[in-house]
TORKOL-4160 file (C-alpha; in steps of 0.2 Angstrom, whole numbers, padded with zeros to 4 digits, m for minus):
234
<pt num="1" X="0208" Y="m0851" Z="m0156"/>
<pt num="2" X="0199" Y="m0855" Z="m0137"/>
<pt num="3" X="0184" Y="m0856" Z="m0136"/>
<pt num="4" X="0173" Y="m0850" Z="m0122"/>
<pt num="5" X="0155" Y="m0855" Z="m0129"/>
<pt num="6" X="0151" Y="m0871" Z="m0134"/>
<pt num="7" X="0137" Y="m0883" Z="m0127"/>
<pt num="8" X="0149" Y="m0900" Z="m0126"/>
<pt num="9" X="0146" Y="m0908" Z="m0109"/>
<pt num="10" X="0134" Y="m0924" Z="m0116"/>
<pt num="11" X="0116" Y="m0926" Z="m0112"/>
<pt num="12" X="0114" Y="m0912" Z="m0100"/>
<pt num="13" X="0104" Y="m0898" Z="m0111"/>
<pt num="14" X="0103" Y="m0893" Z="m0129"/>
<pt num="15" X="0119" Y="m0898" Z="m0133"/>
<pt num="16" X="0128" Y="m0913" Z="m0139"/>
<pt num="17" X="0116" Y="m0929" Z="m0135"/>
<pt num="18" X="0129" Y="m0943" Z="m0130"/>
<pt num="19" X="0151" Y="m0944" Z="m0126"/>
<pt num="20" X="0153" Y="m0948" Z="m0143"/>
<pt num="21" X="0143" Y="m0935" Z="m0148"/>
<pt num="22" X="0153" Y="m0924" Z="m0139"/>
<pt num="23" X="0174" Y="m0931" Z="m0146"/>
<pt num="24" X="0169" Y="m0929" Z="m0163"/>
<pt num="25" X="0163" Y="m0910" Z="m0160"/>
<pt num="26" X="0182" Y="m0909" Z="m0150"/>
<pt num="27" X="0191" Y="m0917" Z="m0163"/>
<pt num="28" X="0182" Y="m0907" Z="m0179"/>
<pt num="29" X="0185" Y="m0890" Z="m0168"/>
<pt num="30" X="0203" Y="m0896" Z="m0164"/>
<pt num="31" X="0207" Y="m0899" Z="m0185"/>
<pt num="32" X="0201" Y="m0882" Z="m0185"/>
<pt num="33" X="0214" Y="m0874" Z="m0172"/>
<pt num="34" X="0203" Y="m0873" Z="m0157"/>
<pt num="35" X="0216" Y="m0878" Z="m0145"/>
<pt num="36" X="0207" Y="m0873" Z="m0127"/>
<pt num="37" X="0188" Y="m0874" Z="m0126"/>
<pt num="38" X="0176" Y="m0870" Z="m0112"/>
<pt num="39" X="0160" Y="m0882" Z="m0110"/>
<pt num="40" X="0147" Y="m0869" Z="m0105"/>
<pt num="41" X="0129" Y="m0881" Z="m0103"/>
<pt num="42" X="0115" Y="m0868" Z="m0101"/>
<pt num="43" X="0109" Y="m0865" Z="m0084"/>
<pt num="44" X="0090" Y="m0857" Z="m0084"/>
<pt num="45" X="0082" Y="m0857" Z="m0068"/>
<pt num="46" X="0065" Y="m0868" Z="m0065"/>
<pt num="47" X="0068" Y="m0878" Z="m0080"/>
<pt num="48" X="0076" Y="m0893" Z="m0085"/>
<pt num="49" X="0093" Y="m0885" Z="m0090"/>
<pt num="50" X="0098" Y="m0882" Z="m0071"/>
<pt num="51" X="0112" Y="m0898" Z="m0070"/>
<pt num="52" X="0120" Y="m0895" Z="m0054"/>
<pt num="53" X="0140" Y="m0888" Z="m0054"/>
<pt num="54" X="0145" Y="m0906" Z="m0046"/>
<pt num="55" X="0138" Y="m0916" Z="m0061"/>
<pt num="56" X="0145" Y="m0904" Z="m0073"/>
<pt num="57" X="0162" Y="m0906" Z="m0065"/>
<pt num="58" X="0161" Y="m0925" Z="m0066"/>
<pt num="59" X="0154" Y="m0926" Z="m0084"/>
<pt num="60" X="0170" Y="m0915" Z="m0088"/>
<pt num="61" X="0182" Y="m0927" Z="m0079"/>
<pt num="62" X="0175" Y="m0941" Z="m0090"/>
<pt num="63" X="0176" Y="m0933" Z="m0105"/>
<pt num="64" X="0193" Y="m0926" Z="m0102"/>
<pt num="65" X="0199" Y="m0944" Z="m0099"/>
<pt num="66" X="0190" Y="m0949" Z="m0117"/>
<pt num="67" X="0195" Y="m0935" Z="m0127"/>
<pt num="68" X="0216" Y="m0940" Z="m0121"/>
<pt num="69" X="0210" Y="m0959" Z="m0123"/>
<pt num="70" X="0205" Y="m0953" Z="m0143"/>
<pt num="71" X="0223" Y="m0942" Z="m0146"/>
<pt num="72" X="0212" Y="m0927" Z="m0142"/>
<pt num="73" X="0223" Y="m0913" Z="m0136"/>
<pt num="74" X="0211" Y="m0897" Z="m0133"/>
<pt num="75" X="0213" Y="m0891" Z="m0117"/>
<pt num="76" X="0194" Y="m0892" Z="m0107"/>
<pt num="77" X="0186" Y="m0881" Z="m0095"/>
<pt num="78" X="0170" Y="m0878" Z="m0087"/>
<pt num="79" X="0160" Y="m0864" Z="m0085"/>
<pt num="80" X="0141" Y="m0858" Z="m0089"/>
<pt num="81" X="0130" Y="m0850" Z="m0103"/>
<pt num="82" X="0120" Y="m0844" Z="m0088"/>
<pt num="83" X="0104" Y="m0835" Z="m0093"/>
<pt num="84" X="0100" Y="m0817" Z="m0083"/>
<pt num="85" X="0093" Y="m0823" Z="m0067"/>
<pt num="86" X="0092" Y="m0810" Z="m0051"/>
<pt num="87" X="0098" Y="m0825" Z="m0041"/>
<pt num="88" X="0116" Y="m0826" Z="m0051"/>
<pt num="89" X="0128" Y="m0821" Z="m0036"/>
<pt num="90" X="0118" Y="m0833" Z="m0025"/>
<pt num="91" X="0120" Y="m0847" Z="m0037"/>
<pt num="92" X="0138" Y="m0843" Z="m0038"/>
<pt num="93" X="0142" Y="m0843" Z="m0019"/>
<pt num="94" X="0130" Y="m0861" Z="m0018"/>
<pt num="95" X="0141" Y="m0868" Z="m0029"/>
<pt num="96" X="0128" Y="m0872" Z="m0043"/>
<pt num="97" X="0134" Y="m0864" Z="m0057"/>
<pt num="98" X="0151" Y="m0861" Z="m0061"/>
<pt num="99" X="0161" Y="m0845" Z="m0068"/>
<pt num="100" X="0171" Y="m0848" Z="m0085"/>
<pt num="101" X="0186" Y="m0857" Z="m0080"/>
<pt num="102" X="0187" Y="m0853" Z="m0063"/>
<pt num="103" X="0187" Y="m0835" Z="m0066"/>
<pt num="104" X="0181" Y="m0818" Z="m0059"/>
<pt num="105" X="0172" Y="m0820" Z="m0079"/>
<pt num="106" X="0153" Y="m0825" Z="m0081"/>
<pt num="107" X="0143" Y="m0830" Z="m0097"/>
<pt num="108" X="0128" Y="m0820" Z="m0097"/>
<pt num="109" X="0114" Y="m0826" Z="m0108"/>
<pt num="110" X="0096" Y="m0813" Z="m0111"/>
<pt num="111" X="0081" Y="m0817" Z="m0119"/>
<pt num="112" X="0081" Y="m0815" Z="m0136"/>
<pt num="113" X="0066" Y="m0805" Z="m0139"/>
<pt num="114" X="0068" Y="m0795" Z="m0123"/>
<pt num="115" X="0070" Y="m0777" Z="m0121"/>
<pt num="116" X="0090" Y="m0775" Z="m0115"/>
<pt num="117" X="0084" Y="m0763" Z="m0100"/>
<pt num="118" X="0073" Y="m0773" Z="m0090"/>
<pt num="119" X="0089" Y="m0785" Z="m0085"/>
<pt num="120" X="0101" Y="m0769" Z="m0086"/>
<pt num="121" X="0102" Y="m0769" Z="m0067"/>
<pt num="122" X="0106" Y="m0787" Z="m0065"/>
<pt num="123" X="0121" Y="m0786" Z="m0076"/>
<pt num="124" X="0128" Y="m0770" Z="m0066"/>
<pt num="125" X="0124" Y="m0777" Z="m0050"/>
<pt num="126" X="0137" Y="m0792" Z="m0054"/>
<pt num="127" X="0149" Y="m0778" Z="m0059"/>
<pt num="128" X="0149" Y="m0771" Z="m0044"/>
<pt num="129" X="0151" Y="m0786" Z="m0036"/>
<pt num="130" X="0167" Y="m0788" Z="m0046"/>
<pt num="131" X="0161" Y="m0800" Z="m0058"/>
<pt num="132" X="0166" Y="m0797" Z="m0076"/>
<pt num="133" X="0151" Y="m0800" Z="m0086"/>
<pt num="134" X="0154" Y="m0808" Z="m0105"/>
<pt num="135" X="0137" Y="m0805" Z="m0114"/>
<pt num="136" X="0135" Y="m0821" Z="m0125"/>
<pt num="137" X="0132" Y="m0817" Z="m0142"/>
<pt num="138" X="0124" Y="m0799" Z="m0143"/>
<pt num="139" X="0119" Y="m0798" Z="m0160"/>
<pt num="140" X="0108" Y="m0812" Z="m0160"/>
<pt num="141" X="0096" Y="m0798" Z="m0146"/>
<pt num="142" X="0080" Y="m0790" Z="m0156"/>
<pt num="143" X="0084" Y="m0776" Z="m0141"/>
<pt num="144" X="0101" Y="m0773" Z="m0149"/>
<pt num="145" X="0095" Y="m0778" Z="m0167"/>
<pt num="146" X="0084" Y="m0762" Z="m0168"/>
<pt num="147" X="0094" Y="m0750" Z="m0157"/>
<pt num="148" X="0111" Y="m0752" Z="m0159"/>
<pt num="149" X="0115" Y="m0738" Z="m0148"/>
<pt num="150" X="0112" Y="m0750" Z="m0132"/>
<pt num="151" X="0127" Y="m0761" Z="m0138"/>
<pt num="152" X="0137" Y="m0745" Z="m0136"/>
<pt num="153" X="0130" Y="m0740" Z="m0120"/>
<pt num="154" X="0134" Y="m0758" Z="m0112"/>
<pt num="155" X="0152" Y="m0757" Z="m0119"/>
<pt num="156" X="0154" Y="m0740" Z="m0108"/>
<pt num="157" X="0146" Y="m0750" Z="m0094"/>
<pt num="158" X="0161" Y="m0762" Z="m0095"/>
<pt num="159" X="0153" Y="m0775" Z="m0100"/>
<pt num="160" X="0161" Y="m0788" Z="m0114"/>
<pt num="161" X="0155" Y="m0793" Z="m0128"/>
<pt num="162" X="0157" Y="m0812" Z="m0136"/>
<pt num="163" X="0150" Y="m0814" Z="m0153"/>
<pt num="164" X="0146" Y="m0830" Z="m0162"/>
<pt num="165" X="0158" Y="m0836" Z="m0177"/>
<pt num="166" X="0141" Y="m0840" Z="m0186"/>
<pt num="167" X="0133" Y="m0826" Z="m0185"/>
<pt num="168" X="0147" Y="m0818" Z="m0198"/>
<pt num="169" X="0141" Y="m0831" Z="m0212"/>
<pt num="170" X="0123" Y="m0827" Z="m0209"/>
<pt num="171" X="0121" Y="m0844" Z="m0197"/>
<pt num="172" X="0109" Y="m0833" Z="m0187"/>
<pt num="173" X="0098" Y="m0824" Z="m0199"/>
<pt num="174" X="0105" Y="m0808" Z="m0208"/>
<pt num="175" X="0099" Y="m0795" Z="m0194"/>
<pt num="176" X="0111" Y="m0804" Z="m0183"/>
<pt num="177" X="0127" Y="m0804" Z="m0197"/>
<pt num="178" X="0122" Y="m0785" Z="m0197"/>
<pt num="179" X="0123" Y="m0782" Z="m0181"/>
<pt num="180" X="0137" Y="m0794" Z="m0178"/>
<pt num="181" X="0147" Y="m0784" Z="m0192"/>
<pt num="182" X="0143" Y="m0768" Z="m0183"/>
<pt num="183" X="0150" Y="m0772" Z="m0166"/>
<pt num="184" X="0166" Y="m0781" Z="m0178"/>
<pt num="185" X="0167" Y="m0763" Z="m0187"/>
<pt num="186" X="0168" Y="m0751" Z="m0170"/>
<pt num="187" X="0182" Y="m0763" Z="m0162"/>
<pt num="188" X="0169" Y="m0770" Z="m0147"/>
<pt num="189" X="0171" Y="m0786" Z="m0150"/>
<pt num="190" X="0181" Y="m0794" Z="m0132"/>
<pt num="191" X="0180" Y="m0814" Z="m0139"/>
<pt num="192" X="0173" Y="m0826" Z="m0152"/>
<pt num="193" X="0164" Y="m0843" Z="m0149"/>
<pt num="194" X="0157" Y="m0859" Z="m0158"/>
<pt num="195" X="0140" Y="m0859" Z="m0147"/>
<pt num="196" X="0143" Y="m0877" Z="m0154"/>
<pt num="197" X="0130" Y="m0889" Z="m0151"/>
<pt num="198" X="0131" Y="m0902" Z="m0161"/>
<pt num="199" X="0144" Y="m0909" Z="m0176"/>
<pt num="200" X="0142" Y="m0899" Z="m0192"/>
<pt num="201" X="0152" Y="m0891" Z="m0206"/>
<pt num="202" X="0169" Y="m0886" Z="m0196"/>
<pt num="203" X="0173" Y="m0875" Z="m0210"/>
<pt num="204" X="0162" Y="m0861" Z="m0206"/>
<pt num="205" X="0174" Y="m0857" Z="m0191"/>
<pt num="206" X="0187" Y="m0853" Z="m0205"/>
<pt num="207" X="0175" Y="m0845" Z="m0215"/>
<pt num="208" X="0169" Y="m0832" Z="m0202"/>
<pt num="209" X="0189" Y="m0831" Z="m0196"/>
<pt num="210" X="0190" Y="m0826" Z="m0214"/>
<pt num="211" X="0175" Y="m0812" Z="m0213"/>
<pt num="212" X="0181" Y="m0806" Z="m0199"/>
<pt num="213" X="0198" Y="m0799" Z="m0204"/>
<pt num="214" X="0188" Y="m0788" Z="m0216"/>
<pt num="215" X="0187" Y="m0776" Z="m0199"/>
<pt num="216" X="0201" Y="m0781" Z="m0190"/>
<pt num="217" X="0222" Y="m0783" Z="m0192"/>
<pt num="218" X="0230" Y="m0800" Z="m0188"/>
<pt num="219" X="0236" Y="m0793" Z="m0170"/>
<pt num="220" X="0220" Y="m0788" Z="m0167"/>
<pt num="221" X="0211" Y="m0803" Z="m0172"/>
<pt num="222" X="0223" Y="m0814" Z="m0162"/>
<pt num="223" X="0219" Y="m0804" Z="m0147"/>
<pt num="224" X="0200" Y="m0810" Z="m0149"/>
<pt num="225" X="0202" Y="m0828" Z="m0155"/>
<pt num="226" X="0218" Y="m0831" Z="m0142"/>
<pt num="227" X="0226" Y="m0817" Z="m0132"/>
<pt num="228" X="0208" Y="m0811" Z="m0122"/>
<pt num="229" X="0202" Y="m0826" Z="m0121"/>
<pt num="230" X="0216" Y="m0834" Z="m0112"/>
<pt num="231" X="0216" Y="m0821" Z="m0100"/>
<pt num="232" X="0199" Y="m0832" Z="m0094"/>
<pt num="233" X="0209" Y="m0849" Z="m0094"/>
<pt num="234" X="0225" Y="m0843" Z="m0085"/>
Protein backbone atom coordinates (compact mmCIF):
# COMPACT_ATOMS: atom_id res chain seq x y z
CA UNK A 1 0.00 0.00 0.00
CA UNK A 2 1.23 3.88 -0.25
CA UNK A 3 0.11 6.00 1.66
CA UNK A 4 -0.82 9.69 0.80
CA UNK A 5 -2.27 10.97 4.23
CA UNK A 6 -0.72 10.62 7.25
CA UNK A 7 0.31 13.30 9.90
CA UNK A 8 4.09 11.87 10.63
CA UNK A 9 6.46 14.80 10.48
CA UNK A 10 7.06 15.32 14.54
CA UNK A 11 6.04 18.14 16.55
CA UNK A 12 4.78 20.24 13.74
CA UNK A 13 0.68 19.88 14.13
CA UNK A 14 -1.71 17.43 15.41
CA UNK A 15 0.20 14.64 14.55
CA UNK A 16 2.88 12.59 16.03
CA UNK A 17 4.42 14.63 19.00
CA UNK A 18 8.23 13.70 18.99
CA UNK A 19 10.92 11.45 16.12
CA UNK A 20 10.18 8.59 18.09
CA UNK A 21 6.77 9.04 17.95
CA UNK A 22 6.86 9.24 14.49
CA UNK A 23 9.42 5.51 13.58
CA UNK A 24 7.14 3.40 15.53
CA UNK A 25 3.91 4.87 13.52
CA UNK A 26 6.64 3.94 10.12
CA UNK A 27 7.39 0.70 11.48
CA UNK A 28 3.68 -0.51 12.55
CA UNK A 29 2.44 0.74 9.02
CA UNK A 30 5.33 -0.86 7.35
CA UNK A 31 4.52 -4.57 9.20
CA UNK A 32 1.23 -3.75 7.70
CA UNK A 33 2.46 -3.41 3.78
CA UNK A 34 2.70 0.24 3.62
CA UNK A 35 5.82 0.41 1.61
CA UNK A 36 5.61 4.38 0.31
CA UNK A 37 3.95 7.02 2.54
CA UNK A 38 3.48 10.69 2.06
CA UNK A 39 3.85 12.97 5.36
CA UNK A 40 1.20 15.55 4.71
CA UNK A 41 1.34 17.98 8.26
CA UNK A 42 -1.80 20.22 7.99
CA UNK A 43 -1.44 23.71 6.69
CA UNK A 44 -4.40 26.15 7.88
CA UNK A 45 -3.80 29.60 7.39
CA UNK A 46 -3.49 32.12 10.47
CA UNK A 47 -3.14 29.45 12.82
CA UNK A 48 -0.48 27.64 14.29
CA UNK A 49 -0.47 24.65 11.67
CA UNK A 50 1.38 26.91 8.96
CA UNK A 51 5.06 25.16 9.33
CA UNK A 52 6.88 26.53 6.56
CA UNK A 53 7.93 24.04 3.27
CA UNK A 54 11.71 24.55 4.39
CA UNK A 55 11.16 23.20 7.89
CA UNK A 56 8.93 20.45 6.67
CA UNK A 57 11.72 19.39 4.15
CA UNK A 58 14.42 19.36 6.81
CA UNK A 59 12.16 17.37 9.43
CA UNK A 60 11.80 14.88 6.41
CA UNK A 61 15.52 14.66 5.90
CA UNK A 62 16.10 13.71 9.59
CA UNK A 63 13.52 11.27 9.75
CA UNK A 64 14.48 9.81 6.65
CA UNK A 65 17.93 9.27 7.97
CA UNK A 66 16.34 7.69 11.34
CA UNK A 67 13.79 5.55 9.95
CA UNK A 68 17.11 3.81 7.55
CA UNK A 69 19.26 4.03 11.00
CA UNK A 70 16.15 1.74 12.57
CA UNK A 71 15.83 -0.88 9.31
CA UNK A 72 12.82 1.12 8.24
CA UNK A 73 12.48 0.69 4.61
CA UNK A 74 9.19 2.77 3.64
CA UNK A 75 9.85 5.14 1.13
CA UNK A 76 9.01 8.95 2.39
CA UNK A 77 7.63 11.98 0.78
CA UNK A 78 6.31 15.29 1.49
CA UNK A 79 3.40 16.84 0.69
CA UNK A 80 0.23 18.83 2.53
CA UNK A 81 -3.10 18.17 4.02
CA UNK A 82 -3.82 21.74 2.92
CA UNK A 83 -7.14 23.13 4.25
CA UNK A 84 -9.32 25.23 1.42
CA UNK A 85 -7.68 28.57 1.39
CA UNK A 86 -8.25 31.22 -1.82
CA UNK A 87 -4.55 31.87 -1.39
CA UNK A 88 -3.58 28.06 -2.46
CA UNK A 89 -1.74 28.84 -5.83
CA UNK A 90 -0.04 31.68 -4.14
CA UNK A 91 1.33 29.45 -1.41
CA UNK A 92 2.38 27.00 -3.98
CA UNK A 93 4.32 29.50 -6.17
CA UNK A 94 5.93 30.98 -2.59
CA UNK A 95 7.04 27.89 -1.83
CA UNK A 96 5.29 27.49 1.56
CA UNK A 97 3.38 24.47 1.09
CA UNK A 98 4.21 21.75 -0.88
CA UNK A 99 2.14 19.51 -3.54
CA UNK A 100 2.23 15.61 -2.74
CA UNK A 101 5.40 14.38 -3.78
CA UNK A 102 6.29 16.85 -6.02
CA UNK A 103 3.52 16.49 -8.08
CA UNK A 104 0.85 18.46 -10.21
CA UNK A 105 -1.51 16.52 -7.15
CA UNK A 106 -2.67 18.61 -4.06
CA UNK A 107 -4.36 17.36 -0.70
CA UNK A 108 -7.29 19.51 -0.30
CA UNK A 109 -8.80 19.64 3.28
CA UNK A 110 -12.86 21.54 3.92
CA UNK A 111 -14.42 22.28 6.97
CA UNK A 112 -16.19 19.64 8.37
CA UNK A 113 -19.48 21.17 8.90
CA UNK A 114 -19.39 23.43 5.93
CA UNK A 115 -21.66 23.58 3.00
CA UNK A 116 -19.51 21.91 0.00
CA UNK A 117 -20.55 24.98 -2.47
CA UNK A 118 -19.24 27.91 -0.77
CA UNK A 119 -15.32 26.48 -1.47
CA UNK A 120 -16.70 24.95 -4.81
CA UNK A 121 -14.95 27.72 -6.66
CA UNK A 122 -11.65 27.37 -5.08
CA UNK A 123 -11.34 23.86 -5.94
CA UNK A 124 -12.14 24.45 -9.81
CA UNK A 125 -9.91 27.44 -9.94
CA UNK A 126 -6.88 25.03 -8.96
CA UNK A 127 -8.23 22.77 -11.74
CA UNK A 128 -8.02 25.24 -14.25
CA UNK A 129 -4.79 26.01 -13.19
CA UNK A 130 -3.85 22.35 -13.92
CA UNK A 131 -3.61 21.28 -10.53
CA UNK A 132 -5.30 17.89 -9.63
CA UNK A 133 -7.10 18.35 -6.71
CA UNK A 134 -7.44 15.02 -4.15
CA UNK A 135 -10.25 15.90 -1.72
CA UNK A 136 -9.11 14.30 1.72
CA UNK A 137 -11.46 12.03 3.13
CA UNK A 138 -14.97 13.16 1.75
CA UNK A 139 -17.17 11.15 3.73
CA UNK A 140 -16.27 12.50 6.98
CA UNK A 141 -18.15 16.36 5.20
CA UNK A 142 -21.77 16.78 6.92
CA UNK A 143 -22.17 18.72 3.11
CA UNK A 144 -21.71 15.32 1.58
CA UNK A 145 -23.07 13.37 4.60
CA UNK A 146 -26.76 14.73 3.83
CA UNK A 147 -26.47 15.07 0.10
CA UNK A 148 -24.77 12.72 -1.43
CA UNK A 149 -25.46 13.91 -4.69
CA UNK A 150 -22.59 16.62 -4.23
CA UNK A 151 -19.89 13.74 -4.07
CA UNK A 152 -21.26 12.86 -7.63
CA UNK A 153 -21.34 16.21 -8.92
CA UNK A 154 -17.41 16.78 -7.71
CA UNK A 155 -16.37 13.42 -9.32
CA UNK A 156 -17.82 14.79 -12.89
CA UNK A 157 -15.85 18.02 -12.04
CA UNK A 158 -12.69 15.96 -11.97
CA UNK A 159 -11.95 16.09 -8.85
CA UNK A 160 -10.46 12.82 -6.80
CA UNK A 161 -11.49 11.39 -4.15
CA UNK A 162 -9.16 9.75 -1.04
CA UNK A 163 -11.03 8.01 1.68
CA UNK A 164 -9.92 7.26 5.09
CA UNK A 165 -9.18 3.34 5.83
CA UNK A 166 -11.01 4.01 9.22
CA UNK A 167 -13.83 5.28 8.18
CA UNK A 168 -14.76 1.72 6.77
CA UNK A 169 -14.61 0.20 10.41
CA UNK A 170 -16.68 3.05 11.78
CA UNK A 171 -13.37 5.09 13.13
CA UNK A 172 -15.32 8.11 12.14
CA UNK A 173 -18.75 7.74 13.30
CA UNK A 174 -21.39 5.63 11.26
CA UNK A 175 -22.58 8.58 9.08
CA UNK A 176 -19.06 8.65 7.71
CA UNK A 177 -18.79 4.50 7.17
CA UNK A 178 -22.14 5.17 5.16
CA UNK A 179 -21.05 7.53 3.15
CA UNK A 180 -17.50 6.19 2.86
CA UNK A 181 -19.42 2.77 1.61
CA UNK A 182 -21.38 4.71 -0.85
CA UNK A 183 -18.56 6.44 -2.65
CA UNK A 184 -16.68 2.38 -2.31
CA UNK A 185 -19.94 1.06 -3.93
CA UNK A 186 -20.20 3.62 -7.17
CA UNK A 187 -16.42 2.84 -8.05
CA UNK A 188 -15.28 6.78 -6.97
CA UNK A 189 -12.92 5.96 -4.75
CA UNK A 190 -9.17 7.51 -6.52
CA UNK A 191 -6.81 6.31 -3.19
CA UNK A 192 -7.02 5.36 0.38
CA UNK A 193 -4.91 6.78 3.36
CA UNK A 194 -4.08 6.19 7.11
CA UNK A 195 -4.82 10.08 8.10
CA UNK A 196 -2.49 8.59 10.83
CA UNK A 197 -1.53 10.66 13.72
CA UNK A 198 -0.46 8.81 16.30
CA UNK A 199 0.50 4.79 17.02
CA UNK A 200 -2.61 2.82 17.42
CA UNK A 201 -4.12 -0.75 16.51
CA UNK A 202 -2.26 -1.22 12.90
CA UNK A 203 -4.73 -4.00 12.41
CA UNK A 204 -7.51 -1.77 11.40
CA UNK A 205 -5.64 -0.94 8.05
CA UNK A 206 -6.21 -4.90 7.41
CA UNK A 207 -9.53 -4.63 8.57
CA UNK A 208 -10.77 -1.86 6.41
CA UNK A 209 -8.63 -3.55 3.34
CA UNK A 210 -10.79 -6.36 4.20
CA UNK A 211 -14.21 -4.23 4.15
CA UNK A 212 -13.34 -2.90 1.38
CA UNK A 213 -13.09 -5.75 -1.16
CA UNK A 214 -16.88 -6.20 -0.44
CA UNK A 215 -17.17 -3.46 -3.38
CA UNK A 216 -14.26 -3.91 -5.31
CA UNK A 217 -12.11 -6.83 -7.16
CA UNK A 218 -8.48 -7.54 -6.31
CA UNK A 219 -7.34 -5.44 -9.54
CA UNK A 220 -9.34 -2.96 -8.63
CA UNK A 221 -8.40 -2.58 -5.28
CA UNK A 222 -4.72 -2.79 -6.04
CA UNK A 223 -5.34 0.29 -8.30
CA UNK A 224 -6.45 2.33 -5.22
CA UNK A 225 -4.10 1.05 -2.52
CA UNK A 226 -0.98 1.02 -5.15
CA UNK A 227 -1.29 1.58 -8.81
CA UNK A 228 -3.19 5.35 -8.47
CA UNK A 229 -1.33 6.29 -5.79
CA UNK A 230 2.00 5.69 -7.19
CA UNK A 231 1.17 7.70 -10.16
CA UNK A 232 1.62 10.78 -7.34
CA UNK A 233 5.19 9.25 -6.08
CA UNK A 234 6.62 8.62 -9.67
Amino acid sequence: MIDIHSHVLPGIDDGSKNITMSLEILKGLEEQGVTDLICTPHYIAETSQVSPRAKNEELLKKLQERAKKKGIKTNLYLGNEIYIDRDIAKLIRAKKISPLAKSKYLLVELPMSGEFEQYEDILLSLQQKKWQVILAHPERYHSFQKDYEKVLEICKQGILLQCNLGSFIGQYGKHAKKTAQKIAKDKLIFCVGTDIHRPRDYEEIAKAQKRLRKYYQFYELDAILVQNPLKIVK
